[in-house]
C-alpha positions as CSV (number, residue, x, y, z in Angstrom):
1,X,-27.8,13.4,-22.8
2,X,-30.0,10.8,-24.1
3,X,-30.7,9.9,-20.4
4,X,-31.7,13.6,-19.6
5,X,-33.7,13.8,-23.3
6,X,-35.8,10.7,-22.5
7,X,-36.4,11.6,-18.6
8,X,-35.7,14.7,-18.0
9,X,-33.2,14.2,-15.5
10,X,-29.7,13.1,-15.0
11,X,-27.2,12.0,-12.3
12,X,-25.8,14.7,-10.2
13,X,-22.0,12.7,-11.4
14,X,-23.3,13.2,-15.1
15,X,-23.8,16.0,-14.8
16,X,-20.5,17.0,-13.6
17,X,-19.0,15.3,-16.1
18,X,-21.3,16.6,-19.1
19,X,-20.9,19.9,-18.0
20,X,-17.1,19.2,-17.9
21,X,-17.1,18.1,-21.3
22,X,-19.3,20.7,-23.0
23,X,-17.4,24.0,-21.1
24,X,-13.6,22.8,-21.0
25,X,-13.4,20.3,-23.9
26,X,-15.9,21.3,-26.4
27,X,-14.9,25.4,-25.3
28,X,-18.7,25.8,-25.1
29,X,-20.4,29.1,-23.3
30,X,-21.7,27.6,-20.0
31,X,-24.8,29.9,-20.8
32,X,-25.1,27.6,-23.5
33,X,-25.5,24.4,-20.9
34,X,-27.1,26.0,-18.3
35,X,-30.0,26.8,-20.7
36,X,-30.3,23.6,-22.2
37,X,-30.7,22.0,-18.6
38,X,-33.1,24.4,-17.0
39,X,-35.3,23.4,-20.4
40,X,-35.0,19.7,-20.2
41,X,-34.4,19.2,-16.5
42,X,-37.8,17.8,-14.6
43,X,-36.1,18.9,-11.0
44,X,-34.5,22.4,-12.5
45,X,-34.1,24.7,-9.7
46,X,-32.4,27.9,-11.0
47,X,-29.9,28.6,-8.2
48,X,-28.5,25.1,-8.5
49,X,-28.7,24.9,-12.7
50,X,-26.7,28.4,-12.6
51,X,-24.4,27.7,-9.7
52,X,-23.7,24.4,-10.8
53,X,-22.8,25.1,-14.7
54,X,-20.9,28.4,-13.2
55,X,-18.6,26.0,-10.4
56,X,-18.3,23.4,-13.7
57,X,-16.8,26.4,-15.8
58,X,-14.6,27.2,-13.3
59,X,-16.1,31.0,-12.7
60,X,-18.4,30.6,-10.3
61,X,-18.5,32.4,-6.3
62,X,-16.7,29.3,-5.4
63,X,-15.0,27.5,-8.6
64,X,-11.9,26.8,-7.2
65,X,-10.1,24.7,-8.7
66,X,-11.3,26.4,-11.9
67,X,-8.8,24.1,-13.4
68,X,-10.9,20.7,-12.4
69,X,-11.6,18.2,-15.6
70,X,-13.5,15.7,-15.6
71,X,-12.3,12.5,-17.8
72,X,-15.6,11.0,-19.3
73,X,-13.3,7.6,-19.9
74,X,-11.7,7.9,-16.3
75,X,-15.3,8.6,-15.1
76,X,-17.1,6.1,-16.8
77,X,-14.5,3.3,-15.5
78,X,-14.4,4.8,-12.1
79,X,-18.3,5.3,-11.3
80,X,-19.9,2.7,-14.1
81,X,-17.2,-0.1,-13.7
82,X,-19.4,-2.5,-15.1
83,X,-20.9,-0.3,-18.0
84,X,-24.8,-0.7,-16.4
85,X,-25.3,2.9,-16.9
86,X,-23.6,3.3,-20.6
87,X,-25.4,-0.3,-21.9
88,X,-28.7,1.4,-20.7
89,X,-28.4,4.6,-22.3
90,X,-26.2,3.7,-25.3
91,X,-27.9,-0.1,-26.2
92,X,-25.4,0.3,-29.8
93,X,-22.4,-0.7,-27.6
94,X,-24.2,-3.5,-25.4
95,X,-22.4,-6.3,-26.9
96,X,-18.8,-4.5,-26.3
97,X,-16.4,-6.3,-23.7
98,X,-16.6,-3.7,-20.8
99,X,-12.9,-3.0,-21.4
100,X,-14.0,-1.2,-24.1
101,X,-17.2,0.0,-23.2
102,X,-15.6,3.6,-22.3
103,X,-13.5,4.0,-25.3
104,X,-14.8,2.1,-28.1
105,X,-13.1,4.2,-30.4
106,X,-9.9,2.1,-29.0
107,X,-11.3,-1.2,-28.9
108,X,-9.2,-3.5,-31.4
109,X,-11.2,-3.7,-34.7
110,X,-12.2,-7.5,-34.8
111,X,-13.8,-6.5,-30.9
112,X,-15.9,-4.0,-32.8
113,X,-16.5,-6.0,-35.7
114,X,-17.9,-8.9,-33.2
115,X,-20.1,-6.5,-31.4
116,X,-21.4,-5.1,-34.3
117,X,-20.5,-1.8,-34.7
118,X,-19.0,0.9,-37.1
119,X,-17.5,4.1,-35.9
120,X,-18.8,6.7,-37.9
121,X,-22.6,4.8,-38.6
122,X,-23.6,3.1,-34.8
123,X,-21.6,5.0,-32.8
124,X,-19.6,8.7,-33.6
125,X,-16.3,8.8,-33.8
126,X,-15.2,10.9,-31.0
127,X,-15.4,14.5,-31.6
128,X,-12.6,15.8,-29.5
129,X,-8.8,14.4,-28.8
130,X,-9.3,14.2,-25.0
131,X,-5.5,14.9,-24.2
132,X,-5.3,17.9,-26.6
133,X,-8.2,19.6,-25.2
134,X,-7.2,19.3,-21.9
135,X,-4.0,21.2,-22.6
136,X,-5.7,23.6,-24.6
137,X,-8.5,24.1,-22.0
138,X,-5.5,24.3,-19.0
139,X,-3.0,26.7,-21.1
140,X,-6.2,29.1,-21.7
141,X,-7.0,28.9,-17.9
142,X,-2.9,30.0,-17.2
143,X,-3.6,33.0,-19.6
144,X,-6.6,34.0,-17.9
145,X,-4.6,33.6,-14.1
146,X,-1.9,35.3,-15.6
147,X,-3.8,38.4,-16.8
148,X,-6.1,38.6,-13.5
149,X,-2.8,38.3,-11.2
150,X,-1.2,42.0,-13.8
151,X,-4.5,43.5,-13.5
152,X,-4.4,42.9,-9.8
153,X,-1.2,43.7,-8.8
């Protein structure tokens, strides 16, 4: 987000995963995203802001599977191995150990202590169990299948 704040654009990956977060972790209204975005995005093209944010919700013409999540940690290892992208836009966790660089909420304390951060004051604590919300976010998604597949049968 600071990324997209600062240039007004973002990564197509990012994005994916942003949009992930915000819709099926954080339970937010993909309206919500989708107008955030077309206000700060520099290349905003309204088909592609609404399609895109629709397809991450899992609602969209072609959303299937509705029940994709994107990890932010699995992500950010996967895609930003190194932790380039993160040390640019998130300078407060430059000194971490890249094994850490994903998750420093699980880095070992001393490893924080060395690279001069606090949870809570240079960094947020996170703001979501990952795991839990997933299951939340997947057990809503059943309801919903479940309900669509009585109404259509």
């Amino acid at each position: 987000m600071r990324e997209l704040s600062t240039i007004g654009w973002m990564h197509n990956r990012m994005r994916m995963i942003v949009g992930s977060f915000l819709v099926k972790d954080l339970l937010i209204p993909w309206h919500d995203g989708a107008r955030w975005f077309w206000d700060t995005l520099v290349d905003a093209d309204l088909a592609q802001n609404t399609l895109g944010w629709q397809w991450t919700a899992g609602c969209g013409a072609d959303a299937a599977p509705y029940f994709r999540m994107f990890n932010p940690v699995i992500q950010g290892a996967k895609f930003d191995p190194h932790g380039d992208y993160v040390r640019r836009w998130c300078p407060e966790l430059a000194k971490l150990p890249t094994e850490w660089l994903h998750q420093p909420w699980a880095a070992p304390a001393s490893t924080l202590v060395d690279a001069g951060i606090k949870l809570g004051r240079d960094y947020p604590e996170p703001i979501v169990a990952l795991g839990a919300a997933r299951k939340f976010a997947l057990e809503a998604f059943a309801k919903i299948k479940e309900r669509r597949r009585k109404l259509d049968s």
